[in-house]
Each structure stands twice: as C-alpha cells, then as structure tokens.
C-alpha positions in Angstrom: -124.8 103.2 224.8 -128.4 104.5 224.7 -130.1 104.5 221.3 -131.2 107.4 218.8 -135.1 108.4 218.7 -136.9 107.1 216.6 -137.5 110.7 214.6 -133.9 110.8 214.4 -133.6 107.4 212.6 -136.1 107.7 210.3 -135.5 111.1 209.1 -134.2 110.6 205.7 -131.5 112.0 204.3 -130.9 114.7 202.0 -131.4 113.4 198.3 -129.5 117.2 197.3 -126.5 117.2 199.5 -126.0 113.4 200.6 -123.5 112.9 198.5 -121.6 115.5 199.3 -118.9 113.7 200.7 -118.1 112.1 197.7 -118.2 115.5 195.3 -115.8 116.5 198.6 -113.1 113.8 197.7 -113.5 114.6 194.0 -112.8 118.2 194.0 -109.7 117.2 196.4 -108.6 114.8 193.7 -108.8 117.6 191.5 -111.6 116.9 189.5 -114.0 120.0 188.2 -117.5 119.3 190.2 -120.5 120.7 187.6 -123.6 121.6 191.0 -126.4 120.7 189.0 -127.6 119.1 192.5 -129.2 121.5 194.6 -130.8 125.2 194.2 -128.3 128.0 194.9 -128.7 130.5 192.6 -125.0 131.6 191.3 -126.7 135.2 189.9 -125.9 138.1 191.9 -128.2 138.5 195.0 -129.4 142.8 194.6 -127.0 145.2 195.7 -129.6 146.7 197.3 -129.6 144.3 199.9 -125.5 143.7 200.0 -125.9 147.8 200.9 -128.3 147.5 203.5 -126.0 144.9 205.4 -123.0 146.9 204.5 -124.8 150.1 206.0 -125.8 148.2 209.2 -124.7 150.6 212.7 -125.9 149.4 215.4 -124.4 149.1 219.0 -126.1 146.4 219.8 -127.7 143.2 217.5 -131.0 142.8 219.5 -134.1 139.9 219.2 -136.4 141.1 216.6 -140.0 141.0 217.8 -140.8 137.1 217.0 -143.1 137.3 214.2 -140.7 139.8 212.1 -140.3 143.4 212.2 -143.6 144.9 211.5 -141.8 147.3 209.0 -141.1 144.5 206.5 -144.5 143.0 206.9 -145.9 146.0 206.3 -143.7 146.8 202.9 -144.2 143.1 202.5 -148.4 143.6 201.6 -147.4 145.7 198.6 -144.9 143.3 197.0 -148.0 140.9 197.6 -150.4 143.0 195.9 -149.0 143.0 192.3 -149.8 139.3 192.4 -153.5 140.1 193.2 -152.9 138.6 196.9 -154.1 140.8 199.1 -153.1 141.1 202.5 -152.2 142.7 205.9 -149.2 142.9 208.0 -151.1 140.8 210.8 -151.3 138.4 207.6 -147.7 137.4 207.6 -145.0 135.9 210.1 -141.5 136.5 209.4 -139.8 132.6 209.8 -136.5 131.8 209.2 -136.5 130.7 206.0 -139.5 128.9 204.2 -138.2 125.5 205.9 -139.3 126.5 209.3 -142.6 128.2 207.7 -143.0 124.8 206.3 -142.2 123.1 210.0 -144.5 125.4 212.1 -147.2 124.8 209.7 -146.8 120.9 210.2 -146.4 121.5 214.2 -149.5 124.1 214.9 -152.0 122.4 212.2 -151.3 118.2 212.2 -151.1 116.1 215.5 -148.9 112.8 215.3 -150.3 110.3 213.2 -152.6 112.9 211.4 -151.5 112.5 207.3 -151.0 115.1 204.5 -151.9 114.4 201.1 -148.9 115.2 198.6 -148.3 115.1 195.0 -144.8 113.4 195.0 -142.1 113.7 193.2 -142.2 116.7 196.2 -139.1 118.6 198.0 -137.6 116.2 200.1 -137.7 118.5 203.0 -141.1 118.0 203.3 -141.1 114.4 204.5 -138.1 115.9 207.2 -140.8 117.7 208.7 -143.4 115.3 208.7 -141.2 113.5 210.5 -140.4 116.2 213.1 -144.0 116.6 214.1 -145.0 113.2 214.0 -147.2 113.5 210.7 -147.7 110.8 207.6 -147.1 111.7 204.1 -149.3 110.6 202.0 -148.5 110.7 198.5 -150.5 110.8 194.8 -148.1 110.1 192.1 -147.0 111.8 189.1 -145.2 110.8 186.4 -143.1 112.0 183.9 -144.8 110.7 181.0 -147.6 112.8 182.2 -145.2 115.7 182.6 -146.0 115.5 186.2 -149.6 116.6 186.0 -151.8 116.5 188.7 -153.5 113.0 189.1 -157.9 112.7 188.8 -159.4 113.5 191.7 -160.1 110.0 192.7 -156.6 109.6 193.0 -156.6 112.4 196.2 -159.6 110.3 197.8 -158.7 106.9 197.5 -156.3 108.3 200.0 -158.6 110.5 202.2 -159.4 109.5 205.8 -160.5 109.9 209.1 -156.6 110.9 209.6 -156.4 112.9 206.5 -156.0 117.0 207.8 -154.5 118.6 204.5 -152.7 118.9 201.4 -149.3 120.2 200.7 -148.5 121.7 197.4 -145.5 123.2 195.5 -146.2 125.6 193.1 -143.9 126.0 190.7 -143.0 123.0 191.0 -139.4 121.3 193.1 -138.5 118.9 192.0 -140.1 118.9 188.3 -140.7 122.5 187.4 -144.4 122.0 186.9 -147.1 124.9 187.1 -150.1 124.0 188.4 -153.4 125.3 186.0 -156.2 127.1 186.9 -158.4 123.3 187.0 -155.8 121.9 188.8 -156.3 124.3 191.6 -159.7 124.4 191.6 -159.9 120.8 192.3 -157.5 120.9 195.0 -159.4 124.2 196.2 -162.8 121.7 195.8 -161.2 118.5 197.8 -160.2 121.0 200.6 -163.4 122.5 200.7 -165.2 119.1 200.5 -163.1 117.4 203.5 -162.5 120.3 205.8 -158.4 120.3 205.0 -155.6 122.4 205.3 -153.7 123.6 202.1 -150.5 123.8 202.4 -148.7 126.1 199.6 -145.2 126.5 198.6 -145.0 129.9 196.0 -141.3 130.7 196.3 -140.5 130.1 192.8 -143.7 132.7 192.0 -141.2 135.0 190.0 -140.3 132.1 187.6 -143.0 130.5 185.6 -142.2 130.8 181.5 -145.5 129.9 180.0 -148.8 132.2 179.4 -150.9 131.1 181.6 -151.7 132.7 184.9 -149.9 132.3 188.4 -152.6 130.9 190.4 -151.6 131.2 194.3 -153.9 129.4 196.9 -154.8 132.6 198.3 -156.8 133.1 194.7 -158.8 130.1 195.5 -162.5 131.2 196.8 -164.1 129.9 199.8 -161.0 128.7 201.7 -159.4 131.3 202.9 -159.2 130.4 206.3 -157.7 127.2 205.2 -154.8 128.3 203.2 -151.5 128.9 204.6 -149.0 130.1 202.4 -145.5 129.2 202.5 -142.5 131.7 201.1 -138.5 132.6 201.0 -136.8 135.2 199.4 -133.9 132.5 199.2 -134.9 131.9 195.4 -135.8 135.3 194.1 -133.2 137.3 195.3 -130.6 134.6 195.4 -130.2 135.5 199.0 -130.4 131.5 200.4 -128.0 132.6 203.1 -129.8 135.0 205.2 -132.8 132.6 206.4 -135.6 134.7 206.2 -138.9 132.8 204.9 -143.0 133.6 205.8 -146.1 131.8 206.9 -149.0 133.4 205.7 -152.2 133.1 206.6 -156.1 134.7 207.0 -156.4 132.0 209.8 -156.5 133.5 213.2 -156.1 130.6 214.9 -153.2 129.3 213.2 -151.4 132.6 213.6 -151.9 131.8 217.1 -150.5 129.0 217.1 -147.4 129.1 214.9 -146.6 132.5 217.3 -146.3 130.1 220.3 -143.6 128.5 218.1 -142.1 131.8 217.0 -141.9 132.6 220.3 -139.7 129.6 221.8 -137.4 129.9 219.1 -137.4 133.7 219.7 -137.1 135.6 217.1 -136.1 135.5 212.9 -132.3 136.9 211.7 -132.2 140.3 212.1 -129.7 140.8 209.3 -131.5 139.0 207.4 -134.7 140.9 207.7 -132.8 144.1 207.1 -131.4 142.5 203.3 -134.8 141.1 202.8 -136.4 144.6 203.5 -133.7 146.5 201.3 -134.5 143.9 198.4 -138.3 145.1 198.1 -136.9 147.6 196.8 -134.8 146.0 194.0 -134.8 147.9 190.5 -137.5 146.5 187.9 -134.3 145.7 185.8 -133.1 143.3 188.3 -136.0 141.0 188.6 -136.3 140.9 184.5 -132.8 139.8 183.7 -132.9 137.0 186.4 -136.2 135.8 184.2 -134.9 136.3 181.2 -131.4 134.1 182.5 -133.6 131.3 183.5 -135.1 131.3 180.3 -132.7 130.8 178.6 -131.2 128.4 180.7 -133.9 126.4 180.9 -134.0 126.3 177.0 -130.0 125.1 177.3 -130.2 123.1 179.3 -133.7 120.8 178.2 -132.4 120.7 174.5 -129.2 119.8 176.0 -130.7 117.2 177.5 -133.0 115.2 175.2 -130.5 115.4 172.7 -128.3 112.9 174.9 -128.8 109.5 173.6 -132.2 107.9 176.1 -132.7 111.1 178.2 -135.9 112.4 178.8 -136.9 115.8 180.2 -140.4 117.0 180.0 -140.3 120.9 179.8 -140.8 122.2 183.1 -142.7 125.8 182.8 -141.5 127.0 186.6 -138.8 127.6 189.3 -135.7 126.0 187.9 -135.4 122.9 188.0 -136.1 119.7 186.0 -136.6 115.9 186.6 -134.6 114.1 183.8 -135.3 110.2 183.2 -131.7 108.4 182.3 -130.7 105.3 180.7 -129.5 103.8 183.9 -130.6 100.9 185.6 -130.1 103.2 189.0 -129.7 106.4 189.4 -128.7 106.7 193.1 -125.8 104.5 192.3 -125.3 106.4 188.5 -124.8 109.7 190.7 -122.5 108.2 193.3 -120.5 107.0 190.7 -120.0 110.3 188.5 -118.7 112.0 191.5 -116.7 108.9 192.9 -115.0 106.9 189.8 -115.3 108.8 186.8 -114.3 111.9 185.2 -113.6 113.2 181.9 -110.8 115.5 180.9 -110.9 116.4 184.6 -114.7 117.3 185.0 -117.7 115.4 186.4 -121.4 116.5 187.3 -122.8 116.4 190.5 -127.0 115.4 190.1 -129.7 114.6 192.6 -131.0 111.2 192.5 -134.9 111.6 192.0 -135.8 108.6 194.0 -134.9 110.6 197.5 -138.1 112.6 196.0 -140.3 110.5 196.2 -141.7 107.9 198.9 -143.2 105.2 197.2 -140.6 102.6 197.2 -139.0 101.7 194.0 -140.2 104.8 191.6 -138.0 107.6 190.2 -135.1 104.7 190.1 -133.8 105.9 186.8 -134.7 110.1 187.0 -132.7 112.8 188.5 -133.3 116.2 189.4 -131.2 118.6 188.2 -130.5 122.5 189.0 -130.5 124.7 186.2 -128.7 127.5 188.3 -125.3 127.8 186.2 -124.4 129.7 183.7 -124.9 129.0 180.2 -121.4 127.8 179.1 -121.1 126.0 182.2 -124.7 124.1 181.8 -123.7 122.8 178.0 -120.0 121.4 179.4 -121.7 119.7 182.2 -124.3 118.0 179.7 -121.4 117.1 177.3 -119.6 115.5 180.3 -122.8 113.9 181.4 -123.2 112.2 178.2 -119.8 110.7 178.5 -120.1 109.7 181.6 -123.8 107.7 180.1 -121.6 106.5 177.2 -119.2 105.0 180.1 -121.6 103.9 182.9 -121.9 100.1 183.3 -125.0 100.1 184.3 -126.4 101.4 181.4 -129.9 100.1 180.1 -130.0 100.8 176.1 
C-alpha cells in the first residue's frame, strides 16, 4: 500500500474537535455534553443576513469574481473606517473564511523551510497551515502567570534568522483572551521594521475586547504598511461561522498579486455567503451592543466560576471569548478524554479543549485548557458545577 505524505502525517490534529468522537459516544449514552471546546457562537446570527439568504432569486448560482464581489469590498471600507483603518476596496480579498486568508498568506509570502515567529499558546490552525506550505513555526512563550503577556524583545531575537520572514499574531487573543497594548505593538511594529518581516494579524475578535484601552490593529502601526497583512471573518461577530466568508487585507501590491493567483485556482469565495456577509454590514447598532454586553457578562460567570473551583486558575482575559484555565490535573489531555468518556454527574459532563494542542513546545500547557465562553449564562455555571465534580472525582488529581 503506498504511504501518506509527509504534510499529511505531520499535520496535527485538532486540539478543539479531536475528541469528538468521544463527546459522540457520550451524548449516545445519553449524557448532557456542556461545548465549552471550540468557538461557535450560540447567539443569534442578524436577521438581516438570515433575510438576505431567505430573499435570494436567482436562476442561476454563478462563480463570484475570485477576489469577492466588489460590492461588499466596497461597503466593506466603511465598516473598516470606524476602527480608524482606512482602506480601499482594491485593499481587501474576499477568502473563504479567515482559515484560508490565514493559508494564502502562508503560501504567497513564506517558501518551505522559511519560519514565522509566534507567540504560543496560538490557534492551533495556525501550525495546520504552516504545515500546508512547508513553513516552521517558531514560537516565544507565554505564560499564564504572566497572563500571557507578550515576552521582552530578546525573546523574539534569540529566535530571528537568516530563515526568519515574519510574525504571526492574534489579536484578541485565541486561545487566552489577551489584548495586545499599545507597547506591545510597537515592539512587534519595531522587530518587523528592524528585520524586514511580514506581520501577520488575526483581528476577528476586534468587536470584543472589555477593558479601556485602545484596539490597536496592525494597520495602526506606522512605517510598515506594506508589510502588514490583515487577517478577518465575520464567523465570530455575526455568529455566522457557517457561511465561510473571511478577508486578506493588505496595502501590499505584490502580495495581492500573489494571493489572487491562489484565489483564482480555487475560483471563487461562497456566494451566499457573501450575500449574508453583505446584508450583516448593515446590522442594527442594537445588535452588535447586546452581543458585547452577553460576553461580558459571560466572561464575568464564567472566570469567577472558575477560580472559585478548588486549584483552578484563570487569568482574566480582556478579548474574544475565550480563556486558558490551569487545573489541578496531572494531564489535561487525558483529564478531558476522560470527562467526556468515563464520567458524568447526574447525567451531565463538559466538553474542554486540552491547551497543550496550543502550543508546540513539547511538554507545556500539560495541566491548562481552553475553554469557550459561548453558552448561555445558566448553562456556563452548570457546566462549572459539573466540572468541579468531575476535579473532585478525577484520579489524577495533583492537590
């Protein structure tokens, strides 16, 4: 039988829905499954968009052009300039979904074996790609006694190299709900300006930071404009993760260039998609403020929740909607497999992402998990009662 590639045998798997299977076999046991595991909003996605697709009459369900419908694009600048980015339709590619923004960045900026510096714990996803172009990841790490702040600079170059082509931020944070500061940025806007690198920036969780201080995009950052490429989704703000529409953005001419060629081959992003997307620039103010105002107070919830629980440890994260929780386990990979496979309380159990599938250096995040703050409110303080049972029952419990 002839072998797998190697791409296909390293690519890891997904921290978020690998153990699916086994929250499968639960639920057909007939245990409740709590989805604190991966980021699917449960709040209604705008019935703007649910009209649009509703009102769709067309005779035929054509290829869009390949870089998005310059309608959208166009509509797009404006929702861009209330955060102070400025931009033009020629600016933005329409990509199905931020994964494959993320991709054809990798593909028309990095040549195999070139590396990209990233701050890890990082979206798992990441190192998928890296993988699919024949890229390194590189990682700087951060820890949760630190809140997961950015490391000193000299932590970036002790890692820079003749190989070294960019860095690849996510801003708010997945997995640990940090916000990066204004310094923070600057020094990443200085190391890219000082070694000639690509920035990479993930803002799809831009709608959801919960402190004062200011959203900071990459596109803020002076002087390297033509080395930014910004990567976005409505998947998150809208709570429309099913329609697949994402964006690479960039002032780079000659990455737009390039990324097209890969636009192209694939053909062209969803057209239904596009047409909710579209409709949901449109959403009422009303819409956008309650979603805030739910995470909020979710993410209050569900962080009190947590460090009340005997040995858990959640810094507060002050973005997107997630957090990375440190347990009293001896391993959390096996901790997670064995919620959803051989325990249960009064019926329920809670489904969690191991944290260690987030990072790449081998042996950290053993005893964190990162955990989804996307259910309701009643919901989120069941699943933390029945995730303090399942601590008070685990074997391998450390104190």
């Amino acid at each position: 039988m002839p072998k797998i590639s190697i791409r296909g045998t390293e690519m890891p798997a997904s921290p978020i829905r690998k153990l699916a299977p086994l929250s499968d076999a639960a639920k057909a046991r007939g245990t409740h499954v709590y989805h604190l595991n991966i980021g699917q909003p449960d709040l209604p996605t705008p019935q703007v968009a649910i009209d649009a697709i509703r009102a769709v009459d067309r005779a035929v369900l054509e290829y869009s052009p390949s870089q998005g419908y310059r309608s959208y694009r166009e509509k797009l600048t404006g929702y861009y300039k209330k955060f102070d980015i400025n931009l033009t339709a020629d600016d933005i590619i329409i990509t199905s979904g931020g994964s494959e923004a993320v991709l054809f960045a990798f593909l028309s900026c990095l040549n195999p074996g070139d590396e990209i510096i990233v701050p890890e714990p990082a979206y798992a996803n990441y190192m998928a790609f890296a993988i699919s172009a024949g890229a390194v990841i590189r990682t700087v790490t951060t820890t949760i006694e630190e809140g997961f702040s950015l490391p000193k600079v000299e932590k970036f170059e002790e890692l820079i190299n003749d190989r070294t082509k960019a860095i690849l931020i996510c801003n708010p944070n997945n997995p640990t709900g940090y916000l990066y500061t204004r310094r923070e940025m600057n020094q990443i806007r200085d190391l890219v300006k000082k070694y000639d690198l690509f920035l990479f920036s993930d803002e799809v969780y831009r709608e959801f930071i919960y402190t004062g201080s200011p959203y900071i995009s990459a596109c803020h950052l002076e002087g390297i404009e033509n080395n930014v490429v910004l990567i976005d989704s409505v998947s998150k703000r809208y709570s429309e993760c099913g329609i697949r529409i994402g964006a690479l953005i960039t002032k780079n001419p000659e990455i737009r260039k390039a990324v097209m060629k890969f636009c192209q081959a694939r053909l062209s992003p969803p057209l239904i998609g596009q047409i909710a997307a579209e409709a949901s620039l449109d959403v009422p103010d009303d819409y956008m403020r309650d979603t805030y105002d739910e995470y909020v107070e979710r993410r209050k919830c569900l962080i009190d929740g947590l460090n009340r629980i005997p040995g858990v440890y959640s810094p507060i994260p002050m973005g997107a909607f997630y957090t990375v929780a440190r347990l009293p386990v001896d391993d959390a990979d096996e901790f997670c497999a064995w919620c959803l496979r051989d325990f249960q309380y009064e019926g329920e159990t809670v489904f969690m992402a191991p944290a260690s599938g987030f990072y790449t250096t081998p042996g950290v995040g053993r005893n964190e998990v990162r955990i989804a703050y996307v259910l309701k409110k009643e919901d989120l303080r069941r699943a933390l009662f029945v995730l303090e049972k399942a601590l008070e029952a685990y074997p391998g419990r450390t104190i």
